[in-house]
C-alpha positions as CSV (number, residue, x, y, z in Angstrom):
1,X,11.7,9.0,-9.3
2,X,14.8,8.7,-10.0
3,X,16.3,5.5,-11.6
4,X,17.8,4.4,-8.2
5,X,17.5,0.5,-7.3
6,X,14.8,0.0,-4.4
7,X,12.7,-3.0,-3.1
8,X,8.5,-2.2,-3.1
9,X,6.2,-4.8,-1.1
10,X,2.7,-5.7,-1.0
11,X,0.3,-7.7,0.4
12,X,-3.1,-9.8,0.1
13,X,-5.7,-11.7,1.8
14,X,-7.2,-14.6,0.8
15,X,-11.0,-15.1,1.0
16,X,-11.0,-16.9,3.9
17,X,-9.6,-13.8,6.3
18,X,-11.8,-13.0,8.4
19,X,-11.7,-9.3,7.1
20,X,-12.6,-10.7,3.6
21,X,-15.2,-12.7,5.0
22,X,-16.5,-9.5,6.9
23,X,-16.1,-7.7,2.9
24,X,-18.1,-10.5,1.4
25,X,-20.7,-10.5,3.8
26,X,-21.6,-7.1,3.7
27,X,-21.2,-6.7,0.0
28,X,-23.1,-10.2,-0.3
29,X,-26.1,-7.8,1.5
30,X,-25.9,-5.1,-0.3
31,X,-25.9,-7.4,-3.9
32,X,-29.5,-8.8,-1.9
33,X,-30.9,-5.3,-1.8
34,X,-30.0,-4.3,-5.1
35,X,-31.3,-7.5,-6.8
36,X,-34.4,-6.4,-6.4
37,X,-33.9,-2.7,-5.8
38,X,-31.7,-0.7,-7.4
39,X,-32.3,2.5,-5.4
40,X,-31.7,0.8,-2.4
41,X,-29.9,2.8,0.1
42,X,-26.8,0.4,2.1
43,X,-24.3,0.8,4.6
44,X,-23.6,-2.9,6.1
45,X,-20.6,-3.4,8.2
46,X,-20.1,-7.1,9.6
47,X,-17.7,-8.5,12.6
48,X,-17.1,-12.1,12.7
49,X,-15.3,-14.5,15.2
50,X,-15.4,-18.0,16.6
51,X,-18.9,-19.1,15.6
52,X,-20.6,-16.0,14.8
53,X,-21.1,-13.4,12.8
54,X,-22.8,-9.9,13.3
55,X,-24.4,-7.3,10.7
56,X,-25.4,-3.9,11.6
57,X,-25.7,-0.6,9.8
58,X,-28.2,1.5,8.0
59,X,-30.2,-0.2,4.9
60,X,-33.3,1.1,3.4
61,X,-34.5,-1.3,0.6
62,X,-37.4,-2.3,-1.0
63,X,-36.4,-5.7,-1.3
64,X,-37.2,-8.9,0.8
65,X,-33.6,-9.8,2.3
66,X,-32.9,-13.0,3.7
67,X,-30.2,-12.2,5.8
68,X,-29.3,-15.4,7.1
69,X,-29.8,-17.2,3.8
70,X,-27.4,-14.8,2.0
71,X,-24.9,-15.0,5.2
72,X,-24.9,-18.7,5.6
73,X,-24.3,-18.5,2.1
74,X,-21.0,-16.3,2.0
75,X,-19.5,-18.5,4.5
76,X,-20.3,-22.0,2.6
77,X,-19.0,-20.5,-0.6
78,X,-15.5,-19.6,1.1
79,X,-15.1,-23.2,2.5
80,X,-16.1,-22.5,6.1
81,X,-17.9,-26.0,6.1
82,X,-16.5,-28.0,9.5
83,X,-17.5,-27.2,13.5
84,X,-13.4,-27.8,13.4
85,X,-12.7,-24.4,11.3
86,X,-13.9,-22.4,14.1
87,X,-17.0,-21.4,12.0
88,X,-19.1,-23.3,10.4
89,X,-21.8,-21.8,7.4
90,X,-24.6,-24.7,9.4
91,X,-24.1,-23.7,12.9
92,X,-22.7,-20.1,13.1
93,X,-24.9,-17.6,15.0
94,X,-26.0,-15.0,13.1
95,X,-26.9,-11.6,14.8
96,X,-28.6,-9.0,12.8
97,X,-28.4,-5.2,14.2
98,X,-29.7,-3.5,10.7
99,X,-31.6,-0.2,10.8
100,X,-32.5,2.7,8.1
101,X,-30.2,5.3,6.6
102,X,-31.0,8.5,8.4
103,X,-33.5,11.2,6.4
104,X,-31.2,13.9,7.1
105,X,-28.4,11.9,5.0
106,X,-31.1,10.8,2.4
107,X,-32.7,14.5,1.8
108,X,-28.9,15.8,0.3
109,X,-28.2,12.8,-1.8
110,X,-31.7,12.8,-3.3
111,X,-31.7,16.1,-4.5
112,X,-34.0,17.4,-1.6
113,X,-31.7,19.3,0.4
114,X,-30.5,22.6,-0.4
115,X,-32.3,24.8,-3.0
116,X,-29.3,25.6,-5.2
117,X,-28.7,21.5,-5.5
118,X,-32.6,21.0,-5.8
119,X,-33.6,17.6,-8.3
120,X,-29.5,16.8,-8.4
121,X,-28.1,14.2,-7.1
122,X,-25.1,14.8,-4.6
123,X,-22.7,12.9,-3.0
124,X,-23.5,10.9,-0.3
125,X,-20.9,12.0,1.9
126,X,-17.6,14.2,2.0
127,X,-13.9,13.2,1.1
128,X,-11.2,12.8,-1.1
129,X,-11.0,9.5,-3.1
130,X,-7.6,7.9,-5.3
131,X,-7.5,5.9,-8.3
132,X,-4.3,4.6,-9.6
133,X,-2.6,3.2,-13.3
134,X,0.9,2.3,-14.2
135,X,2.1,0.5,-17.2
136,X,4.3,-2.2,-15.3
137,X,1.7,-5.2,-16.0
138,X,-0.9,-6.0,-18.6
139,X,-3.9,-4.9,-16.5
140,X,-2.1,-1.6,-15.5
141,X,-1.6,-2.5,-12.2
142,X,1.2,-2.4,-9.9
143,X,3.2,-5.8,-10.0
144,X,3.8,-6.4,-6.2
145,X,-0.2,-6.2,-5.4
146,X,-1.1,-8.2,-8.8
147,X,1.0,-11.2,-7.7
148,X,0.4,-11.2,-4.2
149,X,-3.5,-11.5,-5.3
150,X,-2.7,-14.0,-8.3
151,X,-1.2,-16.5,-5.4
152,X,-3.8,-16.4,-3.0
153,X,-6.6,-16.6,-6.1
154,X,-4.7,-19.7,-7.3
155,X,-4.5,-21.2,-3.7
156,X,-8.1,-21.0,-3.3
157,X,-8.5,-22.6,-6.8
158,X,-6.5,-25.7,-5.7
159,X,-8.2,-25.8,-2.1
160,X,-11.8,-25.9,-3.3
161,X,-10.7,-28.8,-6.2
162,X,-9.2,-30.2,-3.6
163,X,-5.8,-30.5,-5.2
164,X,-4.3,-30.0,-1.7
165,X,-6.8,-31.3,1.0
166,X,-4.7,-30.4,3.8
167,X,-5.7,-26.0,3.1
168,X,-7.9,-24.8,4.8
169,X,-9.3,-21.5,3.7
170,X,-7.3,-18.7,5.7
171,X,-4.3,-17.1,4.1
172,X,-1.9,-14.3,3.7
173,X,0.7,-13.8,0.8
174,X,3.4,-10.8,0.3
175,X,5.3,-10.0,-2.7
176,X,8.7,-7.5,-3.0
177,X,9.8,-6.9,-6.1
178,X,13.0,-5.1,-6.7
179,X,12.8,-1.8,-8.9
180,X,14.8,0.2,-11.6
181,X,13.0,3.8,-11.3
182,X,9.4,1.8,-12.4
183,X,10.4,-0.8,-14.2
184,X,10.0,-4.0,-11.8
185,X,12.9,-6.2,-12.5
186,X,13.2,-9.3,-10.5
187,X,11.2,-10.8,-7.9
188,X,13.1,-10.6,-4.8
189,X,11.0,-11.9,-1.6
190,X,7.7,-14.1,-1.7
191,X,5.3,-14.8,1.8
192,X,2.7,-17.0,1.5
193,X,1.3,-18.4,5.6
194,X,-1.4,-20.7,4.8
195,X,-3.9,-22.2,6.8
196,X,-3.5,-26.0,7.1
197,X,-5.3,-29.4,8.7
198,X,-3.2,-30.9,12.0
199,X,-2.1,-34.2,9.7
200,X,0.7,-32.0,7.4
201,X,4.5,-32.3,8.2
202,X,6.0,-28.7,7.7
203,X,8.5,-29.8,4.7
204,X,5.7,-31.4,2.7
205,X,3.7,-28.3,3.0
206,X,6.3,-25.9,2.2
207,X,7.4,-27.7,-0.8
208,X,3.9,-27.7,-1.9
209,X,2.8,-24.3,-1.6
210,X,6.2,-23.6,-3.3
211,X,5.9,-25.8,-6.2
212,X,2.6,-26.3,-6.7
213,X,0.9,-22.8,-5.8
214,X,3.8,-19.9,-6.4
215,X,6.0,-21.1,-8.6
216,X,3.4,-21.9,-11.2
217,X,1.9,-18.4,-10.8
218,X,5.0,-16.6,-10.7
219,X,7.1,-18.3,-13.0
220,X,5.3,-16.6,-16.6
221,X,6.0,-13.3,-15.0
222,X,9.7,-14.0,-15.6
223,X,10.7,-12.1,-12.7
224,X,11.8,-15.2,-10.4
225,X,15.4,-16.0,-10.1
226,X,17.9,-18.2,-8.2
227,X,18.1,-16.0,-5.3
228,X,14.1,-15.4,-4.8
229,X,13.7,-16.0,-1.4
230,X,10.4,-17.9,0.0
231,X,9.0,-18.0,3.2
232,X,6.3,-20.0,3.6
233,X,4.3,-20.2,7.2
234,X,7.2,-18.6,8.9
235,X,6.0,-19.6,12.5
236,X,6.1,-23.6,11.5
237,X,2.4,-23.9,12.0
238,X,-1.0,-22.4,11.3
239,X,-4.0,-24.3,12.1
240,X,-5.9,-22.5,13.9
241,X,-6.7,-19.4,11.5
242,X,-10.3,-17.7,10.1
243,X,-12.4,-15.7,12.9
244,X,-11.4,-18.3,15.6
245,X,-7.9,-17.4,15.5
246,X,-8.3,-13.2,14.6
247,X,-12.0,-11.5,14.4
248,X,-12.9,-9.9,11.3
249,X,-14.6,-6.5,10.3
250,X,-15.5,-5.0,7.0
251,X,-13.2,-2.3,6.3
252,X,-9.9,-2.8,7.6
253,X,-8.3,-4.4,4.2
254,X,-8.3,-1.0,2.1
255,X,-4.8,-1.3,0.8
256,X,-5.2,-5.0,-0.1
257,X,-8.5,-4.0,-1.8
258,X,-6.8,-0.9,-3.9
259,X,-2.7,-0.6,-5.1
260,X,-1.1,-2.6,-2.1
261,X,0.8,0.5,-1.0
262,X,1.5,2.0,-4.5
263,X,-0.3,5.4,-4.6
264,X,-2.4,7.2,-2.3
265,X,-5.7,6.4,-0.5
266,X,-8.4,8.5,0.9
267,X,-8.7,6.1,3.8
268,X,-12.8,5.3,3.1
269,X,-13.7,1.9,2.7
270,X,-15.5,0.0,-0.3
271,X,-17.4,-2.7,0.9
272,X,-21.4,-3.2,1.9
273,X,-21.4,0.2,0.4
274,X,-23.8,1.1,-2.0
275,X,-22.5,3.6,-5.3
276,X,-23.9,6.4,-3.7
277,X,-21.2,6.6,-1.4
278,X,-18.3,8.5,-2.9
279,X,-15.9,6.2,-0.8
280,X,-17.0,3.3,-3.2
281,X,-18.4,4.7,-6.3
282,X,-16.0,8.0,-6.8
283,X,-12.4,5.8,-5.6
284,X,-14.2,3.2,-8.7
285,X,-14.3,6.2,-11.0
286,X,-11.2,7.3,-9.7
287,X,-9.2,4.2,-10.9
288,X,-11.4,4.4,-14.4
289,X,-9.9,7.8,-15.1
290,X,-6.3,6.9,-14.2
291,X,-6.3,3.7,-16.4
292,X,-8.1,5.5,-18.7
293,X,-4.9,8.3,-19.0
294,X,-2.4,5.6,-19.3
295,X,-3.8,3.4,-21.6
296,X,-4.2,6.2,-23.5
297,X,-0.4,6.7,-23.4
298,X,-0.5,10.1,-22.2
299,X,1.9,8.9,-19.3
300,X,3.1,6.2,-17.6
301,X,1.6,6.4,-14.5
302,X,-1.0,8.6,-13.3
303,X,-2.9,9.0,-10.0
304,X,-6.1,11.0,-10.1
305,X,-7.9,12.4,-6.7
306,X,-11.5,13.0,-6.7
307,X,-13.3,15.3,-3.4
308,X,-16.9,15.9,-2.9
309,X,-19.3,17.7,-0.3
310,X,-22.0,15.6,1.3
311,X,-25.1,16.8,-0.7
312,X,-23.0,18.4,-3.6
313,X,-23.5,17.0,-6.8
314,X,-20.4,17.4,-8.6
315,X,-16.6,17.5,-6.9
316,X,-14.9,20.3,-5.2
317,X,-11.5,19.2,-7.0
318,X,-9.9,17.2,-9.5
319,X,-6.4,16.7,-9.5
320,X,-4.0,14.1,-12.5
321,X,-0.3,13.6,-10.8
322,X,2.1,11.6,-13.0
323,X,5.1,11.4,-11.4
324,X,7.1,13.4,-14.4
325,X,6.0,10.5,-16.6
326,X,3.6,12.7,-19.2
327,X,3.8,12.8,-22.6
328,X,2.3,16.0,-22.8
329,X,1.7,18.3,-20.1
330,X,0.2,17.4,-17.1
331,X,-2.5,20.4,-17.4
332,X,-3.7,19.2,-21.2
333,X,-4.1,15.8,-19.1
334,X,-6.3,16.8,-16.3
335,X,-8.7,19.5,-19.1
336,X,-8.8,16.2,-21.0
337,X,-10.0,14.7,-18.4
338,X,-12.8,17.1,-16.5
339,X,-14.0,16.8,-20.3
340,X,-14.3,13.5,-21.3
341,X,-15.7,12.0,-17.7
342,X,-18.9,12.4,-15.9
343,X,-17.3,13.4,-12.1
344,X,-20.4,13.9,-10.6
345,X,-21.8,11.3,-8.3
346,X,-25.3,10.7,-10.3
347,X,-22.9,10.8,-13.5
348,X,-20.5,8.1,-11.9
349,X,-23.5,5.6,-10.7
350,X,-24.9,6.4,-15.3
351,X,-21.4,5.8,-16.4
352,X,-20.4,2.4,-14.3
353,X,-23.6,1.0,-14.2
354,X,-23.3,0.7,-10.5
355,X,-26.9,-0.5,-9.5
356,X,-26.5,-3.9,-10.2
357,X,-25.9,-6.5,-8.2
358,X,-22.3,-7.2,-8.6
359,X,-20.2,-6.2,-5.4
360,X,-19.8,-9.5,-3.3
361,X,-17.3,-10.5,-6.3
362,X,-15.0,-7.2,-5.6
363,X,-14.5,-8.0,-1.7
364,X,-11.5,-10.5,-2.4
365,X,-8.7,-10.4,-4.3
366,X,-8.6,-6.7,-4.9
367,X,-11.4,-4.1,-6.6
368,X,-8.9,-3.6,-9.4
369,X,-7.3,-4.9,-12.3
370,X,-9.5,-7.7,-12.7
371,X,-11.8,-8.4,-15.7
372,X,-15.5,-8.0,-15.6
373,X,-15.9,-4.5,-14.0
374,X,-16.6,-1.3,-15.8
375,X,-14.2,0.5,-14.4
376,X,-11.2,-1.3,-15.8
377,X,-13.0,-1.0,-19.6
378,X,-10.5,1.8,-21.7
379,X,-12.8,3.1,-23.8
380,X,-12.4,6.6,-23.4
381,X,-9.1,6.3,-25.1
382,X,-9.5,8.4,-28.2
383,X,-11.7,10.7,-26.5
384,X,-8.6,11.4,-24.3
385,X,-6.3,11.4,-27.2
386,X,-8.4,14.3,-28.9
387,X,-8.8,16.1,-26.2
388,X,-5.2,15.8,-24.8
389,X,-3.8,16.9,-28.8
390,X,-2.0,12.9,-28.2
């Protein structure tokens, strides 16, 4: 990249989409099964519209799953609480389509498949998986997709004090920030369409979500000015939102759930997965790496790919791009890296602790750049500094 001028947007969704509520709920069930076993094997994909919601896929477990207890649950906890909403955690029907992983899927990832592979385990299925880092915010994240998240997270904070009583839980933000080469300089466009009760005039709400929900959020980041422009429910009204207005499935937020846009994705979904899916566990490892590399100041920004086999158990490739931002070369970078990290999927379960029961917390507000995961720790930092000669 050149240091050319250029506008880069991004978006988020807030809890209450019904995608994210789709996320939560099957992340919600696959936290169940893993409370109380850790081997459990989960693939839960959930639909949702007015008044219902629907879970099917392939789970083995040897836990004792309430499924409606943990559904119900989900939707209480995101504030859908009144007949009015469209769905309601009380009434909702719940429909529950859930069967076993298949044995032919189970034999390669247990280490029972082919000879050569025999007691290792492979990856649950094939593909190529991203992780991304840059140096343009605190977390390493890219700034468009931080502050569209940071606005809908501080939204839902307000809502469920009930700060503002007129939100209702469904929402949508989108932040463009203008660029020198990759340094973000100025914040040049802000979205937010909120969900709303009948009883708010447009003014009043607009004002509100302006000075009470972005400003405050945006306004540290120094990047507002005088010509920031701010559209807030563009349409002039948006009460009927959640599942009753759109249905939701699990799976169709990837880029709100990763870098908004800003580097690649190897188009597999995260939630109601469990970690031995490489779409989940190796994209989670993939981001570890890459934030890793940067933190480590052996570049600015850095992109890793990760592929695997289905039964393999350890990746066909590993690739480091960084955008002719290394500090030393790009080949020292990706040695550094095949040496200091476990790629293989058993390796990547060990080194992020993934069979605990802490997923339904991921499915909003994005996987990454948040605190409390394992894959944002840096503490392979001087390990890569050795390695790399940094």
């Amino acid at each position: 990249m050149d240091n050319r001028k250029y506008l880069f947007t991004s978006e988020s969704v807030s809890e209450g989409h019904p995608d994210k509520i789709a996320d939560q709920v099957s992340d919600a069930v696959l936290d169940a099964c893993l409370a109380g076993d850790p081997m459990s094997r989960v693939a839960c994909e959930t639909f949702t519209t007015t008044g219902m919601v629907l879970v099917g896929g392939e789970i083995t477990t040897k836990s004792i799953v309430d499924y409606q207890e943990v559904i119900r649950g989900v939707v209480k906890r995101i504030g859908y609480d009144k007949p009015e909403y469209g769905l309601d955690y009380d009434s909702m029907a719940i429909l529950n389509t859930i069967h076993s992983q298949s044995p032919d899927i189970s034999q390669g990832v247990s280490g029972v498949g082919l000879k050569e592979f025999e007691g290792q385990q492979g990856a649950g299925d094939q593909g190529m998986m991203f992780g991304f880092a840059c140096n343009e915010t605190a977390e390493l994240m890219p700034a468009p997709i931080k502050y569209a998240h940071e606005i809908l997270e501080y939204a839902a904070e307000i809502r469920k004090t009930g700060k503002l009583t007129w939100l209702r839980p469904d929402s949508k933000s989108q932040v463009t920030i203008e660029y020198d080469g990759y340094k973000p300089i100025r914040i040049d466009t802000v979205v937010v369409s909120h969900q709303h009760d009948e009883n708010i005039g447009y003014e009043e709400l607009k004002n509100d979500i302006i000075s009470k929900i972005i400003k405050p959020v945006l306004e540290p980041t120094g990047l507002l000015t005088k010509d920031t422009k701010y559209f807030v429910n563009p349409t002039g009204r948006f009460v009927i939102g959640g599942p009753h207005g759109d249905s939701g499935l699990t799976g169709r937020k990837i880029i709100v759930d990763t870098y908004g846009g800003m580097g690649r994705h190897g188009g597999g979904a995260f939630s109601g997965k469990d970690p031995t899916k490489v779409d989940r566990s190796a994209a989670y490892m993939a981001r570890y790496v890459a934030k890793n590399v940067v933190a480590a100041g052996l570049c600015d920004r850095c992109e890793v790919q990760l592929a695997y086999a289905i039964g393999v158990p350890f990746p066909v490739s590993v690739m480091v791009e960084t955008f002719k931002t290394a500090k030393v070369p790009e080949q020292k970078i990706e040695e550094a890296v095949k040496k200091v990290f476990d790629l293989t999927p058993g390796g990547i379960i060990k080194t992020l602790d993934l069979r605990k029961p802490i997923f339904e917390k991921t499915a909003s507000y994005g996987h990454f750049g948040r605190k409390g995961f394992s894959w944002e720790n840096i503490d392979k930092v001087p390990e890569l500094q050795k390695e790399a000669g940094k």
